[in-house]
N, C-alpha and C positions, 0 to 999 in steps of 0.2 A: 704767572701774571694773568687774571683775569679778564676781559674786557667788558663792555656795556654792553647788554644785550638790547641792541636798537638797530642791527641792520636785518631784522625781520621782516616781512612785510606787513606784518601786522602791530610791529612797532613802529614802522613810518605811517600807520595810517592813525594811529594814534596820536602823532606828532602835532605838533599846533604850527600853522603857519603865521609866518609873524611878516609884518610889511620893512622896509629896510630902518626906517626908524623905532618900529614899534618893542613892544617886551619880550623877549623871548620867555616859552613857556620852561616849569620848572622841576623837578624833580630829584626826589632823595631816595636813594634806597639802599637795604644793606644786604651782603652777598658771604656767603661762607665759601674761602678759597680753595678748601678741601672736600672732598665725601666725609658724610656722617662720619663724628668719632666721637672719644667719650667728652663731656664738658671742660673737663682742665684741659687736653689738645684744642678743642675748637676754641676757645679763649687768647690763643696763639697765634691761631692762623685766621681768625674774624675779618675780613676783611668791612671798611664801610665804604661808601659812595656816592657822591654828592654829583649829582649829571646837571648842566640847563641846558636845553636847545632851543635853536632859533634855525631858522629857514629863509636866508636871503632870497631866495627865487624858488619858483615850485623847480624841482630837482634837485636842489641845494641845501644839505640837511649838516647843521654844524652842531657837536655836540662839545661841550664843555664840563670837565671833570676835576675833583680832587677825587686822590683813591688816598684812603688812611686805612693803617695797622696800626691801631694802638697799643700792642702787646709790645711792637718792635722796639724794643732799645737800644743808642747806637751812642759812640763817645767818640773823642780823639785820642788818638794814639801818635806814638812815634814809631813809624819803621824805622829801620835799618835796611840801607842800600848796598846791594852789592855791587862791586866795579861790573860792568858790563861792556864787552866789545861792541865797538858800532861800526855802519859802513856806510855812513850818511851826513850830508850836514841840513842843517834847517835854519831858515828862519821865521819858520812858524811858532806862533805862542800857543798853537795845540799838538803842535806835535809831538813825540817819544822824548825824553829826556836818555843822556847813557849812564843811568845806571838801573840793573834788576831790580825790582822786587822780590822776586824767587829768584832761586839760585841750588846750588847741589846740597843735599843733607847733609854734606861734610861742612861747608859753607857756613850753615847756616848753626851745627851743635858749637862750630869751633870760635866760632862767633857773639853764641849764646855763653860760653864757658867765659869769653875774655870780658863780657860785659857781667857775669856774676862776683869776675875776681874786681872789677871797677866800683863793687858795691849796688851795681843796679840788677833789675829783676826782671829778666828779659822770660819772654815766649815764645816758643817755636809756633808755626801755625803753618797746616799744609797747603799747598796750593794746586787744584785740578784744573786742566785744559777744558775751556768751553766746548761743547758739543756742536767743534766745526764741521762740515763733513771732507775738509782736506787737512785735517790734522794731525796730531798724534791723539788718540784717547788717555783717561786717567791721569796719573800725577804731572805736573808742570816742576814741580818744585816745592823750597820752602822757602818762607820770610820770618821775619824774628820782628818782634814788635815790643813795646814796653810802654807801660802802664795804661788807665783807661780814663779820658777827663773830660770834664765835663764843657770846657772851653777850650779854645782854639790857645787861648793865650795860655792856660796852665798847660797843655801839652808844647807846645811851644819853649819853656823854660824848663822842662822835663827835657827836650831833646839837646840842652844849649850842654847838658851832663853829657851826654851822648857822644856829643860832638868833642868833647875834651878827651873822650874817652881813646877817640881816635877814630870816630865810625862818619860816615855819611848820612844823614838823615834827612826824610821826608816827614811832614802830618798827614795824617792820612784818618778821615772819617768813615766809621766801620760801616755808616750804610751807605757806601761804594761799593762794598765788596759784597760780589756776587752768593758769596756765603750765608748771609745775612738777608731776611726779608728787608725792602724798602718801605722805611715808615710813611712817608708822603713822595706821588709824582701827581704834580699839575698837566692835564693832558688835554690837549685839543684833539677835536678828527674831523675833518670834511671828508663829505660824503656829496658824488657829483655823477647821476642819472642823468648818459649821452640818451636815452629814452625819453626824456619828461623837460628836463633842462634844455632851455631857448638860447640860451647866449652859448660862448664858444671859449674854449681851454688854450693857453697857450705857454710857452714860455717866452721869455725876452730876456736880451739884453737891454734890453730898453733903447735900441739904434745905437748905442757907443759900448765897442765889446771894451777900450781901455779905462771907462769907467765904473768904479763902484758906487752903489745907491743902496739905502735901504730898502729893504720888503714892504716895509707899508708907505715910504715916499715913491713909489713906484705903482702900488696899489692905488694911492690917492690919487695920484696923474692919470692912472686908466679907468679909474671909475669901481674898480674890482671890488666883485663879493666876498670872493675869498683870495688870500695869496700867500704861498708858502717860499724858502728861500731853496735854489736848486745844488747846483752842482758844485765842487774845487775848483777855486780859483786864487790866481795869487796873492796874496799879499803884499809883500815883501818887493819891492826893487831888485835885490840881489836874487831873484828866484824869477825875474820876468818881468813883464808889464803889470802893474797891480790893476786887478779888476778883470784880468782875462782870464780865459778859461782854464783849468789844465786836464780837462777831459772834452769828451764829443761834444759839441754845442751845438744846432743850429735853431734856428729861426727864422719862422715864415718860406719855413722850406730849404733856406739859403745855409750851408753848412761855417760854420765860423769859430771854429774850433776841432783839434782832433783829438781824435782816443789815446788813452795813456793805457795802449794793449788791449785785450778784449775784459770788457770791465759792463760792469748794471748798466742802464739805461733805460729810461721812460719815454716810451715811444706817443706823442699823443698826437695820432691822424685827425685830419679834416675836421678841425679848429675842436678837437675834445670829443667827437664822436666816436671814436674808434682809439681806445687807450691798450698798452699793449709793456710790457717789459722784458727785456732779453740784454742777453749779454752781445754790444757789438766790437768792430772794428772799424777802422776806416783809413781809407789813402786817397791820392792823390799823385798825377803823373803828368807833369810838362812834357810837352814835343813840338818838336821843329824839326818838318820834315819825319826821315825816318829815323832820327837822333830821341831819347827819353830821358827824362830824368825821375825820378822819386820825391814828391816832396815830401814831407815828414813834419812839417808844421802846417799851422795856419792863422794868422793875427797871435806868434808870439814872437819872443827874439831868438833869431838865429844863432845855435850852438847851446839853449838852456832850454831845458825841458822838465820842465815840473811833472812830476809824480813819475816821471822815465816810462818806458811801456812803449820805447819806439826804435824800428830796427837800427841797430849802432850806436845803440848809444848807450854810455858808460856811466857807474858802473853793471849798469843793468839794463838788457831790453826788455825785462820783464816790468810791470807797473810794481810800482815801491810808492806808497801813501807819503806823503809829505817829504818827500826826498828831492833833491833838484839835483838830473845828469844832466850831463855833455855831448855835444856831436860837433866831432872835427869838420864833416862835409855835410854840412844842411842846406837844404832851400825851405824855405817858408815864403809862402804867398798874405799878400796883406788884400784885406778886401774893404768895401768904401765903410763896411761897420767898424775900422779901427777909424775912429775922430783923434788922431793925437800923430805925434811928433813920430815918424817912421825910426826905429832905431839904428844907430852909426856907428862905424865900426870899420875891421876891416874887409875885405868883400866888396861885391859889388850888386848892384841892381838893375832891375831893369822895366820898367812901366809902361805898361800896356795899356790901349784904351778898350771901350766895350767888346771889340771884334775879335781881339787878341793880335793887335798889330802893334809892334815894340816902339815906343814914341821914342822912349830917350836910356841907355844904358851908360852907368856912370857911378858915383860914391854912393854908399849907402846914406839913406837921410829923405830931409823932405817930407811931403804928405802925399795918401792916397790921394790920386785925381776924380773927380764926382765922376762916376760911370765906371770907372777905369778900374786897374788892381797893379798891384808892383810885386813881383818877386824880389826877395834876396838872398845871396848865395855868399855860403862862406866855403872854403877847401875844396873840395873838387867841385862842387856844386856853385863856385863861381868861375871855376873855369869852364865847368860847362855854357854857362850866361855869356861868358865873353865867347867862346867860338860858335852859340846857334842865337843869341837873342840880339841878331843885328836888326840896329834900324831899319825901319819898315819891313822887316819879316813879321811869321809872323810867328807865338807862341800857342798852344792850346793848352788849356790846362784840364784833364778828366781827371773827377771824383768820384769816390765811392763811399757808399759805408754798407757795411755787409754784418749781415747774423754770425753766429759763433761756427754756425753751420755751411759757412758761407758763400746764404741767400741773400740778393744784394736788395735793398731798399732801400726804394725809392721815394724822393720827398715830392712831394705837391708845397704848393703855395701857401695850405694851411696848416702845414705839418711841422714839429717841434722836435728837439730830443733835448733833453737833459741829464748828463751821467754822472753817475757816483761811485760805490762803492762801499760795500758787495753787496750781490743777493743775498735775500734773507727767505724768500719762500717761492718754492716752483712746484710748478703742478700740485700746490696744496699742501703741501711738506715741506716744513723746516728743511731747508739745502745752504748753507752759508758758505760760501766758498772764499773764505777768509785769505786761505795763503795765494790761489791764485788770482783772485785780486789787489794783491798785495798791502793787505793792513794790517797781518801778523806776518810772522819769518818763523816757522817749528825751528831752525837754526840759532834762531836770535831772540829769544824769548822777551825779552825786554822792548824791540821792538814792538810798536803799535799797542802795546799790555796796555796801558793805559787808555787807548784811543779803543780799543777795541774789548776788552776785557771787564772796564772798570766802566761804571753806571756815570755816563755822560748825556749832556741835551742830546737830543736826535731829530730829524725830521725824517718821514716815514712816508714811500709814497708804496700805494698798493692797487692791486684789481680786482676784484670779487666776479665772481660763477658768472656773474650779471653782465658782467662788463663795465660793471660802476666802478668810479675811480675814487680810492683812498687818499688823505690826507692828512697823514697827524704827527704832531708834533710833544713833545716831553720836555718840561723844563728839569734842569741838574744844574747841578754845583752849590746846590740849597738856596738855588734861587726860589726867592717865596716861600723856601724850605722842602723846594722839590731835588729828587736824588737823580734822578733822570733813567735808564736803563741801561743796562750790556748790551750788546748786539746781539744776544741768543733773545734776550728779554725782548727786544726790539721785536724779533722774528715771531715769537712767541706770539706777541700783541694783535701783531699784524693778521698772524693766524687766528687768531682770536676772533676777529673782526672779520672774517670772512675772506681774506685774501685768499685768492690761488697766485698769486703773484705778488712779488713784495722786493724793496729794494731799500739801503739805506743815503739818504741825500746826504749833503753837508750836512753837519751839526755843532755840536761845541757851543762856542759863541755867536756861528753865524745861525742858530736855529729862530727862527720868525714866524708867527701867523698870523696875518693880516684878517678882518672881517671886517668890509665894509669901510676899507680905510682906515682903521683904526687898528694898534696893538694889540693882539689879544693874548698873547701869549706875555713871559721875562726874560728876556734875554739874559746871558748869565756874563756877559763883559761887564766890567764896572763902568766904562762909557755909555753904555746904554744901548740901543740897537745898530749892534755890525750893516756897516755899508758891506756888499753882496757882490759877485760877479751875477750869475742869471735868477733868474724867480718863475715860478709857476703863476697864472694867473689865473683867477675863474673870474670872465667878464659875463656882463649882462647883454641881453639881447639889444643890437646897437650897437655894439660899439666896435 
């Protein structure tokens, strides 16, 4: 993967400054993806490149791309799925389906042999593990596929044989797969100089952590130059509160969401001056008196923990991407940024005002009180609440969130986080630490392959030498006829662009870039742009 060569200095000084309504300046040019070769290779890997920028604020450099390969030729196919054990349920529409793709050589000849004796014409194709750096290297597997079409609907009616035959099948478009160059990716990138740039970086839940809002109806409310969509958040009812977070959130310094285990995160200090990426942690611990407790949430529902990554909880304490565990004995604390209906249950509560003096301990339910926060506790963590959180005592609640190393840091009043998952580049080198972030399983191959493996939308945030802070986005799923990237391709890019630091945000469907209030990006849901739990903002001086 390629990128623009524009974060030079002497490409930005070439850059045209344009006023927030005006035209951004323009540019085309074409790039060879390899070293010199002879004319029939370089015909192959020709890459072209269609750039415009525009410059909402001096420091504020967005640059707008199609990259084409017109060598690259791609069809639909039908795979064949193999049964795949899971240890998950979801009700995400982007998460892992149970069945492989790859699967054992034996799998896959024996499978090839019963679909020739059916009359059809299947093909083995091998499949190698992306160059994670917590993976296994070389083969993954293999997948069997059949024939190659030129529409979704004749591969479609190809697979309906398939499916008689006695198999499982997916379509599946060849320029997904990482084997294959991508014939088109539609790409955004902000580019955002704490140096030169007058206004201030932040993220938001925009005050209501249990609502979701689109990236550019959120952008249009603040005025925003640029604004991308952040972190995992729920969807789903059966997985939580939809709209909150399921990794570190905070905002305006204020923490309101925790870590699903030590996972990416975008650190942006003192309102986008000091931007930073690492992988953190974070907790939380009630007391009364010399009595403690652990909490282990914070604005979700007690006993559900999306993305898991927290002590005790089942079936994994380790972070699992779109998985939703359990905890018998939870506290979660709700703080006044949940605006919605407290959830009910069994357990009990207990609500505090500003000082940490216990107003009223009683059913779970209700609303946070303005100023106030309410714990609630289920299994031992409500019996803790009923023997120290009596009336008119009082409760304290310390937080933390700490480095991978962990150094604790500390948030100021202008300070943000937003986390995702995985890194993709540290200290300037591709580092993806896929499995212990958990968005693949080397056990469970099938796991996360999709989400992680196969060329999906992305949003991209990065840091350069500079301390500049990256922003880009990739459309997929052929939206506008973009393929979108793998997560190595991600990483790739990112390095491309000058990062020393590089992390992957939500993506999928929720992938957004706002410029000046407006769409700039395609969102690849067929509803049109996903409402969001958090968003990155770049505001203008003022606001």
């Amino acid at each position: 993967m390629t990128a623009p060569a524009f974060l030079s200095g002497a490409a930005e000084a070439g850059s045209a400054h344009t006023a927030r309504t005006g035209h951004p300046a323009q540019a085309v040019r074409t790039v060879q993806a390899a070293p010199a070769a002879p004319a029939a290779r370089a015909s192959k890997t020709a890459v072209i490149e269609r750039w415009t920028t525009r410059t909402p604020a001096p420091g504020v450099t967005v640059r707008s791309g199609v990259v084409l390969r017109p060598a690259a030729k791609h069809s639909w196919t039908v795979t064949v799925q193999a049964p795949s054990k899971t240890r998950w349920t979801s009700n995400d529409p982007d998460a892992p389906v149970s069945w492989a793709e790859a699967a054992t050589h034996g799998w896959a000849q024996d499978t090839a042999h019963k679909l020739t004796q059916a009359g059809l014409k299947p093909r083995v194709e091998s499949v190698r593990w992306p160059q994670y750096a917590d993976t296994p290297q070389g083969l993954m597997g293999y997948r069997v596929r059949i024939g190659r079409f030129a529409t979704q609907e004749e591969a479609k009616t190809a697979a309906s044989a398939v499916v008689a035959a006695g198999f499982h099948t997916t379509l599946s478009w060849t320029g997904y797969d990482i084997q294959e160059p991508a014939d088109r990716e539609n790409i955004h990138v902000a580019v955002i100089d704490p140096k030169t740039f007058q206004g201030r970086v932040e993220a938001t839940h925009d005050g209501n952590v249990a609502r979701r809002e689109t990236t550019s109806a959120v952008a249009r409310k603040l005025n925003s130059l640029v604004a991308v969509n952040g972190g995992f958040f729920v969807l789903a009812s059966g997985d939580g509160v939809p709209g909150t977070m399921s990794g570190l959130g905070a905002y305006q310094g204020e923490m309101e969401s925790m870590a699903a285990g030590s996972r990416s995160a975008l650190l942006i200090g003192n309102g986008g001056h000091s931007v930073r990426i690492a992988d953190l942690t974070s907790g939380a611990t009630a007391r009364s008196g010399k009595a403690a407790y652990q909490i282990q949430g914070i604005n979700r529902v007690p006993g559900t923990v999306r993305d898991c990554g927290r002590p005790g909880s089942t079936p994994s304490e380790l972070p699992w991407q779109d998985v939703t565990c359990q905890l018998a004995d939870d506290m979660v604390q709700f703080t006044t940024a949940f605006q919605a209906g407290l959830p009910t249950g069994p357990g009990v509560q207990a609500v505090l005002n500003a000082s940490g003096q216990v107003v009223s301990v009683g059913a779970r339910g209700g609303r946070v009180p303005a100023g106030g926060h309410v714990l609630q506790g289920i299994g031992r963590a409500a019996d803790w609440l009923r023997a120290h959180a009596k009336p008119y005592s009082r409760v304290q609640v310390d937080e933390a969130v700490r480095t991978a190393a962990g150094k604790r840091v500390v948030l100021d009043a202008g300070d943000s986080i937003v986390s995702a998952a995985p890194t993709l580049v540290k200290d300037g080198r591709i580092d993806i630490d896929a499995a212990a972030e958990g968005v693949v399983d080397p056990e469970y191959t099938s796991f996360g392959y999709a989400w992680a493996n196969v060329r999906q939308p992305r949003t991209l945030a990065g840091v350069d030498k500079r301390g500049r802070l990256i922003l880009a986005t990739v459309d997929g799923r052929l939206t506008g006829g973009s393929e979108g990237f793998t997560l190595y391709e991600a990483a790739a890019f990112m390095k491309s662009l000058g990062a020393v630091q590089a992390m992957n945000l939500d993506g999928g469907g929720s992938t957004a870039m706002a410029v000046d209030g407006t769409l700039a990006n395609h969102p690849s849901d067929t509803a049109g742009e996903r409402p969001v739990g958090d968003t990155v903002q770049v505001l203008p001086a003022g606001y």
